[in-house]
Each structure stands twice: as C-alpha cells, then as structure tokens.
N, C-alpha and C positions, 0 to 999 in steps of 0.2 A: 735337540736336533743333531742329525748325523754332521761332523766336521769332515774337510773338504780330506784330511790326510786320513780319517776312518775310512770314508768311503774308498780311496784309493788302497788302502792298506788291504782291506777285506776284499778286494779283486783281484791280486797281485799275481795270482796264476791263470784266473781267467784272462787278464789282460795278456799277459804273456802267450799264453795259446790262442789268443783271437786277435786284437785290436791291433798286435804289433807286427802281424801280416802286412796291413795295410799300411800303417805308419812307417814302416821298414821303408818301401820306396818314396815316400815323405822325407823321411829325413836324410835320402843319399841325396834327396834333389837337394835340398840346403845345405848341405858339405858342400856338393860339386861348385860351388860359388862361393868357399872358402879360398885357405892358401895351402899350400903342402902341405899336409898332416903329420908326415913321417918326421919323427923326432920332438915333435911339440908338445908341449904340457898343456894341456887343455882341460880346461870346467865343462863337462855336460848338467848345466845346471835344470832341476825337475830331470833329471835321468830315468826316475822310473827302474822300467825292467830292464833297461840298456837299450831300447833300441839305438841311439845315438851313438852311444858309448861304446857297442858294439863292433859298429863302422868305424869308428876312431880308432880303436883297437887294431883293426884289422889294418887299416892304411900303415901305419908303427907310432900311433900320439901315445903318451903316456897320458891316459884320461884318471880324473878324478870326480865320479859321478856324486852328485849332491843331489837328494831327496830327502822332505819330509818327511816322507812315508819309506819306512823301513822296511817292510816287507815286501814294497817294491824292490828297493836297492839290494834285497836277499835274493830276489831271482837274479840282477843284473849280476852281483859278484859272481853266483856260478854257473853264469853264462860265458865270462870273459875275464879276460885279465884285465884288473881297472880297482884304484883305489874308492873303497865307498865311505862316505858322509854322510851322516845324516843331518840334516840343514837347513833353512830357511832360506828360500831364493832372496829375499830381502832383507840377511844377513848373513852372508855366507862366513861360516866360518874357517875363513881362509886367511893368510894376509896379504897385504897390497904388495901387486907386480906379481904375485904367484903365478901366473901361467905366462902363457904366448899368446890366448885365446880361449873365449867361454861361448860354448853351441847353447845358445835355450829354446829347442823344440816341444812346440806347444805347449808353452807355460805359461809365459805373459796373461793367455787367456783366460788364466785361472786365480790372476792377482788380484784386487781391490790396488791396489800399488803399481803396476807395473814398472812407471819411471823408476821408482824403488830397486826391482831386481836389474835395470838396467845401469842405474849408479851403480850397484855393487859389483855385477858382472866386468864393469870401467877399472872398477877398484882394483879389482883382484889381478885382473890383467896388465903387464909392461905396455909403456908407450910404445908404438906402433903395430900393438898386438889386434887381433880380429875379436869382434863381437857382432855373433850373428844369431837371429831370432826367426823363429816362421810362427803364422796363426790360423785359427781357420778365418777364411775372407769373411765377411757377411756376406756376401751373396753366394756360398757353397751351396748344395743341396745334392740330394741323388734321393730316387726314389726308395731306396733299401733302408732310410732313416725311417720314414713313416709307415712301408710295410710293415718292419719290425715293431716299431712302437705303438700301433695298431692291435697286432698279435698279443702281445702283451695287455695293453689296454683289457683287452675282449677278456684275457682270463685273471680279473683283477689287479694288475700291477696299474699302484699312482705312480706319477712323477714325483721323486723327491723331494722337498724343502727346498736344499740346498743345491740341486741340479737348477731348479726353478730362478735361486738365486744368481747363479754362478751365470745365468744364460741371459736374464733381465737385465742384472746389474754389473757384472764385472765383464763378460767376454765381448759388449761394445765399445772397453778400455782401449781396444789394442787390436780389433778386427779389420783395421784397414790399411792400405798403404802409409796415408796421411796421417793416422793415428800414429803408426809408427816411429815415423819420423818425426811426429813430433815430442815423444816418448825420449826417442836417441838423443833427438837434441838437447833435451830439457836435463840428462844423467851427461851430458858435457864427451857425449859422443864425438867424433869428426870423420868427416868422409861418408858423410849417410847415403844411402844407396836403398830406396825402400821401392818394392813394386807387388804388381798383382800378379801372378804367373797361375795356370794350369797345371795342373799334373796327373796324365793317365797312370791310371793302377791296373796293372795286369793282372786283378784278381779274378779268380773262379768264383762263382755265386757262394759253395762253403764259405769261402773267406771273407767275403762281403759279410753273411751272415754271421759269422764267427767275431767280426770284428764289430758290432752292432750288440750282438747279446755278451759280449765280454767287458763291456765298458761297466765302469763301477755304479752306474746309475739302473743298468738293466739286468747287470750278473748276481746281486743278490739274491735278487728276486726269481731270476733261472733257477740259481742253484738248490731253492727254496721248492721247487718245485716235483713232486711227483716222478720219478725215472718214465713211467707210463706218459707222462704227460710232456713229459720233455722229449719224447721220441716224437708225439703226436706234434709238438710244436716245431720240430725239426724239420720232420715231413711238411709238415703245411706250407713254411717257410722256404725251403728249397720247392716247393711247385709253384708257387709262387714267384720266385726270381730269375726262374730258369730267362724269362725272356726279359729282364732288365739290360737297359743297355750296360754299356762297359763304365766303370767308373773313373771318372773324371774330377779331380779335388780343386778347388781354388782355395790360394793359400795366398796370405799378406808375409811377405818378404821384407828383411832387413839384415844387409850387411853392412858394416860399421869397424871403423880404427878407434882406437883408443890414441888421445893427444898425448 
C-alpha cells in the first residue's frame, strides 16, 4: 500500500499549483492569532510546499520547515528563504528550546499520534514560546469535494487504501475543538485556547477545482490521465462549478504556550 509520505511526495507540484491556493488563506488565518513573527525562529512543522513557511518568511521569522516528504520541502526551499528538514512531526529532529514557536497546519490530521507531534512541537520550543495547530473541522464540507470526486469516480478513479485510512481512522484524532484541547493538554501544553472558526476563501472556481484535483489522493490519478481527457475533465468540471457558492472552510483551532 501506498505510505502516507509517498503519496504526498508524488504530488508535490501538483499540490503546489492547486491545493496551496486555498490553503494559502488557511494558514494566514492561523498566523494572524499568533505573536509577532518578525525575528522568531519558528518550526513550520508538516511544511509541505511552504505554504506556512511562506508567510513566516515574509513577516521576518527565521522558519525551519520540517517534512516527511522531501519533495514537498524541494518546492518549499525554492519558493522562499527557510531552513529545510526532513523529519518526522513526532520526532523532530531538532533540540529542545530550539525555536520561539512551531505552526502545525494541517498535520495533526494526518497523525495516528497526534499528542505525539504536539509533545515534540512543546519540546523544541522555549518556555513561553507559542504552539499553534489548525485541522479540518468534522463538520466542513463544500459541494466542489463531491463534484470532483464524482468526476473522477465516473472515469475509474478508487479511493485509495490509505486516504480511506487516513479519513476513518486518524483525521477524527484531532478534528474538533475538544479534541484539541485535549491533545494540548495531554503534550503538557499551557494556556490552551482551542475553537471552531469559519474562514471565507476568495477563490475562483479554477482554484476550488485546482485545489481538489491536486491533492495527492486525486493528482495521480489526473496526471495519469489522457492530455484529451484531462481537457474534457476540466471543461466539465468548470461548467459545473460556475454556480457553486463561494467557499467557506471550518477549521479546529488551537493556540497554545509552551510552560
């Protein structure tokens, strides 16, 4: 079976062209309920292609992006200036007090451990330093998930093993406020602050769809596809969404001190 850092390794430009449109405004909303950026040494731990790390960058943190998956953290380097890792969110190989602060967006979701990467994110970071986390809520949705995955469906594409996995069993680890917090607590957190928030995405329908077929569950299988048939699936897909409403995320929130 495909592993969770293959599957991500093997999308790492698709995601970068699609996914991190949307995630882009995701992850400024979880900054903006941090602390001052500029001059901080901060973990963007599961960094990916930078989207975080990105925004870190640009505020003046001195970020140190940690991934798994390597071929993510190859886009993120030559997108921005940012130390890369490759790592295990539930061992980071960092040492203890190393930063001022570790972002982990959208990662938790994707742990069997969660508490785990939230002890170590504690670890790494100096007492009174910030650790903050977002996930997707369980109750998100938008109709552009099951358009696409429909489209798909109809020209052969299964759902993977390990997506199947990942959504059963690990991403009700950590999907809700309450989860969270109890997550924080348990990795000896302090000052938990965990909630459900909203977040409009001012995406065009391209980018809704861009960011649905670029995920590493549905971009193989795109890319696998016919040039002929990938236009046909494009077209169908934008007639399709023209009239979707606007999209809307609910996200589980957590900000957090290190004692």
């Amino acid at each position: 079976m495909t592993t969770l850092r293959e599957a991500y390794d093997s999308s790492a430009i698709a995601w970068g062209d699609g996914p991190d449109r949307v995630f882009g405004t995701l992850a400024e909303a979880l900054l903006a309920r941090g602390p001052r950026w500029a001059g901080l040494r901060v973990v963007d731990v599961g960094a990916g292609t930078g989207t975080a790390t990105r925004r870190l960058a640009a505020a003046g943190a001195q970020v140190v992006a940690v991934d798994v998956a390597s071929e993510m953290l190859a886009v993120a380097g030559a997108r921005c200036a940012c130390t890369s890792v490759v790592g295990d969110a539930c061992a980071l190989p960092l040492q203890n007090d190393a930063a001022g602060a570790a972002v982990l967006g959208f990662v938790l979701n994707h742990l069997s451990r969660p508490e785990a990467a939230l002890r170590e994110a504690a670890r790494v970071v100096r007492p009174g330093g910030w650790v903050l986390a977002s996930t997707w809520s369980r109750e998100d949705a938008h109709p552009v998930r099951e358009l696409v995955q429909q489209a798909l469906l109809d020209r052969g594409w299964q759902v993977p093993e390990w997506y199947q996995t990942l959504k059963k069993a690990t991403t009700p680890l950590s999907d809700t406020a309450v989860a969270l917090g109890r997550l924080a607590r348990s990795a000896g957190l302090a000052e938990v602050d965990t909630s459900e928030v909203t977040i409009p995405v001012p995406a065009p329908a391209g980018d809704l769809l861009g960011w649905r077929l670029g995920m590493p569950h549905t971009a193989p299988f795109v890319d696998a596809l016919a040039p002929a048939e990938q236009r046909r699936l494009w077209q169908e897909l934008q007639d399709a969404a023209a009239p979707l409403p606007p999209l809307v995320c609910r996200l589980s929130v957590l900000v957090s001190r290190v004692s």
